[in-house]
C-alpha positions as CSV (number, residue, x, y, z in Angstrom):
1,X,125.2,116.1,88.9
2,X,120.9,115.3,88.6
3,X,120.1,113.7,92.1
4,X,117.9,111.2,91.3
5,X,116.0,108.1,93.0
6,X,119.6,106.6,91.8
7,X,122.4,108.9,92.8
8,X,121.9,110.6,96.0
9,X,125.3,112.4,96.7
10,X,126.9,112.0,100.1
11,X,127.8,115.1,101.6
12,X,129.6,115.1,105.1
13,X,129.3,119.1,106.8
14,X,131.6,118.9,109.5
15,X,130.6,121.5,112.4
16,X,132.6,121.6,115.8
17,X,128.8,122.2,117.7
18,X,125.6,121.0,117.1
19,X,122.1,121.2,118.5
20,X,121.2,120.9,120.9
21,X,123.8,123.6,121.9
22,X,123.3,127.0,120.7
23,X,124.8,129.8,118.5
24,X,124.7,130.7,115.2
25,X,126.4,128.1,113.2
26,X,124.6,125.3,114.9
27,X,121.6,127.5,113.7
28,X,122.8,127.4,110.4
29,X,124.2,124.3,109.8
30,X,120.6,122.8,111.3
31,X,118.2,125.0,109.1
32,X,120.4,123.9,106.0
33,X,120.9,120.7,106.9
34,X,117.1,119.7,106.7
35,X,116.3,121.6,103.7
36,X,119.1,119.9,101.9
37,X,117.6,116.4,102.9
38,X,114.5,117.1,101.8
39,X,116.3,118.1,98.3
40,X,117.2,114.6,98.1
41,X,121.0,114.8,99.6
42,X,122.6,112.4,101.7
43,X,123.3,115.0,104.6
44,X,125.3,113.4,107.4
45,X,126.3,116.0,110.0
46,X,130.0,115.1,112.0
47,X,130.2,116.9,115.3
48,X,131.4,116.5,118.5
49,X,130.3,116.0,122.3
50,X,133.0,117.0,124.9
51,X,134.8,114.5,126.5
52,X,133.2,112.7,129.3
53,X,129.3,113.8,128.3
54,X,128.7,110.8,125.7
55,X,126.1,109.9,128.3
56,X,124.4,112.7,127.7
57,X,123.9,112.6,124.0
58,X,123.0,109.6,121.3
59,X,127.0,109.1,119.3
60,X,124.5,108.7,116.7
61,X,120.8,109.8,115.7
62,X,118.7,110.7,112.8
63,X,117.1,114.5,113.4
64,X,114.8,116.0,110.8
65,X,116.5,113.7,107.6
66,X,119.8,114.5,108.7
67,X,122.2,111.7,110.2
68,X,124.2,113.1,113.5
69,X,127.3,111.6,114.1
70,X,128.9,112.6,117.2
71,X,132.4,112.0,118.5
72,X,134.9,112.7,121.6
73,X,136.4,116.3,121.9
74,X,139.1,117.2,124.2
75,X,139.1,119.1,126.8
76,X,135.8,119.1,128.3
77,X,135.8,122.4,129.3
78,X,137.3,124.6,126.7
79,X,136.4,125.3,123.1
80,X,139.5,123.7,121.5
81,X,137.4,120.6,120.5
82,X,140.2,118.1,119.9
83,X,138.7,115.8,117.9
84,X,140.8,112.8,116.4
85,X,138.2,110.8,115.2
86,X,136.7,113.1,112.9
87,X,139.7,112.1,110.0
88,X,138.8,108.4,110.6
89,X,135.1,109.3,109.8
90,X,136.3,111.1,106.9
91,X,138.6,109.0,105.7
92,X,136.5,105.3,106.3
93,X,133.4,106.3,104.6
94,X,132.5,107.0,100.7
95,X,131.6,111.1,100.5
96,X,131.3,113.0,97.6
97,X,132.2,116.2,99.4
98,X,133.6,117.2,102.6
99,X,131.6,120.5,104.0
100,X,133.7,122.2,106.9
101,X,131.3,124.3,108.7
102,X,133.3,127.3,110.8
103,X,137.0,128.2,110.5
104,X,137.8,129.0,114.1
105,X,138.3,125.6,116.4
106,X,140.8,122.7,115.8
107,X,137.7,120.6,114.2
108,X,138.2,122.0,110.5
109,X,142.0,121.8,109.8
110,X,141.5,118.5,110.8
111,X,138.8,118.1,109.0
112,X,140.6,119.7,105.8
113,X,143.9,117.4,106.4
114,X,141.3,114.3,106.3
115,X,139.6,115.1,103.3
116,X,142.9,116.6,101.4
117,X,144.5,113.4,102.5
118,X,141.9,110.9,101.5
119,X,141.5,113.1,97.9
120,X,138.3,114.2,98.8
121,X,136.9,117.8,97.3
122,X,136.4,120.2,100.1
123,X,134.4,123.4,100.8
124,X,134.6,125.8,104.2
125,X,131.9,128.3,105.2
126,X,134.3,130.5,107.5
127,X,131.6,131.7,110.0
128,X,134.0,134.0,112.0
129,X,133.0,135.3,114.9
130,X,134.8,137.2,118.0
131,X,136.0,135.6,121.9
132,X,136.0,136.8,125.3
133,X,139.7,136.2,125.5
134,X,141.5,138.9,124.3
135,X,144.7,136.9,123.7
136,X,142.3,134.3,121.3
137,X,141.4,137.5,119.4
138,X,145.2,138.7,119.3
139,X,146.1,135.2,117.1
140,X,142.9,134.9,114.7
141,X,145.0,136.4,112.2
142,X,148.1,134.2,113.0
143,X,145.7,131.1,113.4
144,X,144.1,132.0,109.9
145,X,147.2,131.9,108.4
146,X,148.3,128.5,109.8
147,X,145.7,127.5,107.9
148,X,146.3,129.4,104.4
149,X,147.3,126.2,102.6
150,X,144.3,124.1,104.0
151,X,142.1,126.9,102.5
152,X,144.2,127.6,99.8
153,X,143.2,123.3,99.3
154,X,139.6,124.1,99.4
155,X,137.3,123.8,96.1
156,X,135.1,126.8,97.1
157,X,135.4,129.4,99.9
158,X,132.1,130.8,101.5
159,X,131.6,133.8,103.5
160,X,128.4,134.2,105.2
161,X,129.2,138.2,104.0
162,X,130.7,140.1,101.4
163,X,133.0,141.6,104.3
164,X,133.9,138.3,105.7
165,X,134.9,136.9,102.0
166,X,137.1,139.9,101.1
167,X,138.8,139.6,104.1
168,X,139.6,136.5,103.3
169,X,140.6,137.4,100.0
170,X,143.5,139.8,101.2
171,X,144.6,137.4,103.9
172,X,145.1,134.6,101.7
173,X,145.6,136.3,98.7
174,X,143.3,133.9,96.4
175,X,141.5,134.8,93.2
176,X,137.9,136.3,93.8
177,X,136.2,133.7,91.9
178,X,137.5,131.4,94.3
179,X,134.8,132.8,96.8
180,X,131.5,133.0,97.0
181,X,128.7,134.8,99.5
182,X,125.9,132.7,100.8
183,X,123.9,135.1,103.4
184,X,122.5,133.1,106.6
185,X,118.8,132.7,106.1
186,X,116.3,135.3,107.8
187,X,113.3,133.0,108.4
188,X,111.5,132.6,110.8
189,X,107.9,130.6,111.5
190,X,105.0,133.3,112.6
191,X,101.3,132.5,113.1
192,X,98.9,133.5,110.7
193,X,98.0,136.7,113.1
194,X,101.4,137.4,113.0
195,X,101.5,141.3,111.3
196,X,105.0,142.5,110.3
197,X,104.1,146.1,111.4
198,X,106.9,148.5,112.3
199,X,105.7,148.3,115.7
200,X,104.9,145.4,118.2
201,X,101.8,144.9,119.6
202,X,100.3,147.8,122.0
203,X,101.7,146.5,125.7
204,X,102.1,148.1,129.3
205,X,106.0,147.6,128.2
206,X,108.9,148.9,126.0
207,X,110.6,146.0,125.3
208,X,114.8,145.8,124.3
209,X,116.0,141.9,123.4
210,X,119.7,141.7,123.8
211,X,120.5,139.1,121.7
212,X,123.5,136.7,121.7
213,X,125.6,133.8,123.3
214,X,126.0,134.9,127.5
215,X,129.8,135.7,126.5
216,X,131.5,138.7,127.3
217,X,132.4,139.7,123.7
218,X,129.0,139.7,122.6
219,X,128.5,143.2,124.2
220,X,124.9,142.1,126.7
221,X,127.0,144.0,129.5
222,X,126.8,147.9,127.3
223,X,122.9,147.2,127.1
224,X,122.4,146.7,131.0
225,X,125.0,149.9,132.2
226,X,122.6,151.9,129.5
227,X,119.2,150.8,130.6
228,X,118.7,153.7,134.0
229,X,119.6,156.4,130.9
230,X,116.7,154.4,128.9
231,X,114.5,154.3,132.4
232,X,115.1,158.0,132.4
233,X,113.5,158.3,129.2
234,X,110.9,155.6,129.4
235,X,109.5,154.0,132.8
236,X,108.1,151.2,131.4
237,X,111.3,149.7,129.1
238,X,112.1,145.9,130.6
239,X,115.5,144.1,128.9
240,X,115.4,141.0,127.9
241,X,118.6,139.3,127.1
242,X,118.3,136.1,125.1
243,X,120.6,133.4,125.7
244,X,123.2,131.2,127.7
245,X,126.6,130.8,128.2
246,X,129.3,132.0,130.9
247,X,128.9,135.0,131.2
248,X,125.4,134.8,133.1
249,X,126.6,135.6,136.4
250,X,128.9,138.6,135.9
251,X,125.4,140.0,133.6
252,X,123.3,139.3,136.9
253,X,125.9,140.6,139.1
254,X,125.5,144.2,136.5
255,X,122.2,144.7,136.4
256,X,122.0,144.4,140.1
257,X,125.1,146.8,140.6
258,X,123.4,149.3,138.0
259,X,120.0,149.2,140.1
260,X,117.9,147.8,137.2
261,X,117.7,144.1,138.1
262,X,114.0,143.8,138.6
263,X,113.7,145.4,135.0
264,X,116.2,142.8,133.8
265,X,115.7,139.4,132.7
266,X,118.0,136.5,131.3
267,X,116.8,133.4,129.4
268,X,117.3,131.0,126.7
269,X,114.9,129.3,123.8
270,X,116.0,125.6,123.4
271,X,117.5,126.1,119.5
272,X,115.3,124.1,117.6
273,X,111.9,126.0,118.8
274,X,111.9,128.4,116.3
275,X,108.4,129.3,116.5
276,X,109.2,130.2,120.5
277,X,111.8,132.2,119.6
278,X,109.6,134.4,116.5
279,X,107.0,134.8,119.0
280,X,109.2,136.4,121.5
281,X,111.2,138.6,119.1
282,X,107.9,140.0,117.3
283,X,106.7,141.7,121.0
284,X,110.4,143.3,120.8
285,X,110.5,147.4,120.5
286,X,114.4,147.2,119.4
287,X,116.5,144.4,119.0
288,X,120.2,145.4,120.4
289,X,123.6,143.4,119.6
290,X,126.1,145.5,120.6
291,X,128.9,142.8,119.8
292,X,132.3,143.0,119.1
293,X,132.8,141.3,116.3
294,X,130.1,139.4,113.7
295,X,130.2,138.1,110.5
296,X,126.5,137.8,109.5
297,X,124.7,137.5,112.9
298,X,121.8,134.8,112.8
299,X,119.8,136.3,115.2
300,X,119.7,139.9,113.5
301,X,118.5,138.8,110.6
302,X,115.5,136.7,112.3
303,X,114.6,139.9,114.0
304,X,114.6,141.6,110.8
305,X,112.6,139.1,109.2
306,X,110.2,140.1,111.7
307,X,110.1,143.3,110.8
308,X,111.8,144.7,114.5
309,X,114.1,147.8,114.6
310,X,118.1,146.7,115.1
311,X,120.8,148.8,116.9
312,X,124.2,147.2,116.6
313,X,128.0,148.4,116.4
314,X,129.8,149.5,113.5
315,X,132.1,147.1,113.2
316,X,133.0,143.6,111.6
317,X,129.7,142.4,109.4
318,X,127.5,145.1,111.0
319,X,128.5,147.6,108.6
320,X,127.7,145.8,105.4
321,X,123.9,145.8,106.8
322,X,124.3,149.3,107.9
323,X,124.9,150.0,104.5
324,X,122.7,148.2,103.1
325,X,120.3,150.2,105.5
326,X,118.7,147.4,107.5
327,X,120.6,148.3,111.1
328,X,121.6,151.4,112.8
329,X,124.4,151.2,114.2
330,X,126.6,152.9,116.7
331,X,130.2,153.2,117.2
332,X,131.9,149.8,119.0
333,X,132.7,151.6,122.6
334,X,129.9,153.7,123.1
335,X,129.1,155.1,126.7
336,X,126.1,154.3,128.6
337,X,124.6,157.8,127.7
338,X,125.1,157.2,123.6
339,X,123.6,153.5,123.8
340,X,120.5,155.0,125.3
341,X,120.4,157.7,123.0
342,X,120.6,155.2,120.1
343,X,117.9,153.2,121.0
344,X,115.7,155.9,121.8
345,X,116.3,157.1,118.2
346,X,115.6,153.1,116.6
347,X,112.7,152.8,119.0
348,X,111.2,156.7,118.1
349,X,112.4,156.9,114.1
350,X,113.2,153.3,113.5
351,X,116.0,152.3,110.4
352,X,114.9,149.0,109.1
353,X,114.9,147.4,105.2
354,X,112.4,148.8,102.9
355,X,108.8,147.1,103.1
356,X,108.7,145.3,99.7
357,X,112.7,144.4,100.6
358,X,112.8,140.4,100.4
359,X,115.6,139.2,102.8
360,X,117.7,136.0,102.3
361,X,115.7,133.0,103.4
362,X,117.0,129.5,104.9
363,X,115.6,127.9,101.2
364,X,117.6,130.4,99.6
365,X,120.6,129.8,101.3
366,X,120.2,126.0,100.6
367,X,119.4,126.0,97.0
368,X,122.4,128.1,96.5
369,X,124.8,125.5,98.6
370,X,123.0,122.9,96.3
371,X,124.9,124.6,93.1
372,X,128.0,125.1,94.9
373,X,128.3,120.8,95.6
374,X,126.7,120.1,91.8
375,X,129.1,122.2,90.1
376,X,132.2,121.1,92.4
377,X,131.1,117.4,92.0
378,X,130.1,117.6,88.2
379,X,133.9,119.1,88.0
């Protein structure tokens, strides 16, 4: 497949969220998205806007090259997203290839049904991630498997790790070459006096950046109960945790309980400013996400674009990077006392990539989804 003035393929990625609503596959799917349209593909994007908030957001728009289309998702106020319409936008238009963009809502099995049913090739970037609920976390397993066949259906697999294909791999028990590992992109726009030094700039504060979605997996809570053992250490450390979400009160409620709420504070960057978010992550000391589960976090990999020190848990995708020596990590239920410990060891001796190391990039990870769609379309 050449894309020409002539042929521009028609590829469809089909995401349960979209901006302007954050995490990390909306990050994704929006720093891909662009950089594919600019390659000279057709990108639409199909998402959806929960019930009863179409006021609130264009059904359709045109963002950056990229058409949004927007649909109805039941209920409003869960993450089900129920979603009928998507297969009628699958199956009424002319794509050359479906793109399911996550694994983990009712969006792509329904997305997978459409496109199997209207004979359309398929790929799914699986994007796992953990929940707050512990029952949700109890099924994954039995909700991957419902799926099996769907997969099975699907002309490539893509893990946004090496861990997160191989456990696909066993699960489903498909050949090796029937995955491949596109790493989420690790860039980030600086000013030109932007220095990637080791350390940030000389301030009257240590700084700690809790990054994540305000859920309770995501692990903000383990930073907060550790920062009077980091006060012990060093008056002058502030947390900032970065983002929004439920869990916002119960976080507040913490820091208050733990005595550290006036050293404690609790924002979010609107998604698409990018250049906000680098600005804020290069004055970070450490960058903490002490999550319970992650594929290929995003936001660690902006922070270690930056060149900041990362302290995460040694589990799910975070070992991969531990091993690849880019994160320290520490084990998933840590007390108060450890956590402290461990940053004071990033902070003092940080572990981060080597110098000359050149991370995966957003371009990368685009040019490498552009061979995937050639070679399944060319087939």
């Amino acid at each position: 497949m050449a894309i020409t003035a002539q042929y521009r393929p028609n590829i469809l990625m089909v995401t349960a969220r979209f901006h302007p609503y954050m995490g990390g596959i909306e990050t994704h799917v929006y720093e891909v998205g662009w950089r594919l349209a600019q390659r000279g593909i057709n990108i639409t994007i199909l998402t959806t806007m929960p019930h009863g908030q179409a006021a609130l957001l264009p059904q359709e728009e045109i963002v950056k090259g990229m058409r949004i289309v927007r649909v109805p998702a039941w209920p409003p106020k869960r993450d089900y997203y129920l979603a009928p319409e998507i297969a009628t936008v699958i199956k009424q238009s002319n794509w050359d290839l479906v793109h399911c963009q996550g694994c983990h809502t009712l969006v792509p099995p329904l997305a997978m049904l459409a496109a199997k049913q209207a004979h359309l090739p398929y790929v799914v970037t699986f994007h796992t991630g953990g929940h707050s609920s512990l029952l949700r976390n109890a099924l994954r397993n039995t909700q991957w498997r419902f799926q099996s066949r769907l997969l099975a259906g699907a002309s490539k697999l893509i893990g946004v790790s090496h861990f997160e294909a191989e456990y696909f791999r066993r699960l489903l028990h498909l050949p090796k070459q029937r995955f491949t590992v596109i790493y989420n992109g690790a860039t980030l726009p600086v000013s030109p006096s932007f220095s990637c030094s080791a350390s940030p700039a000389p301030s009257q504060q240590t700084l700690i950046i809790s990054l994540g979605r305000l859920e309770r997996y995501k692990g903000h809570q383990h930073i907060i109960m550790a920062l009077p053992h980091i006060r012990a250490w060093r008056s002058n450390a502030r947390l900032l945790i970065l983002g929004a979400g439920p869990y916002e009160a119960e976080l507040r409620s913490l820091a208050q309980k733990c005595g550290v709420s006036p050293w404690v504070d609790i924002r979010a960057i609107p998604p698409e400013d990018r250049a906000s978010m680098a600005e804020v992550l290069s004055q970070a000391a450490l960058v903490a996400l002490l999550s319970d589960y992650e594929s290929n976090p995003v936001a660690v990999m902006e922070a270690l674009a930056l060149r900041r020190p990362v302290l995460a848990t040694d589990s799910s995708g975070f070992k991969e990077l531990d091993e690849l020596g880019w994160v320290r990590t520490i084990p998933l239920h840590s007390s108060a006392a450890d956590i402290a410990y461990a940053v004071r060891q990033q902070i003092e001796d940080p572990l981060m990539p080597a110098t000359n190391l050149i991370l995966p990039s957003w371009d990368g990870c685009a040019e490498q989804l552009m061979q995937v769609y050639q070679a399944i379309i060319k087939g």
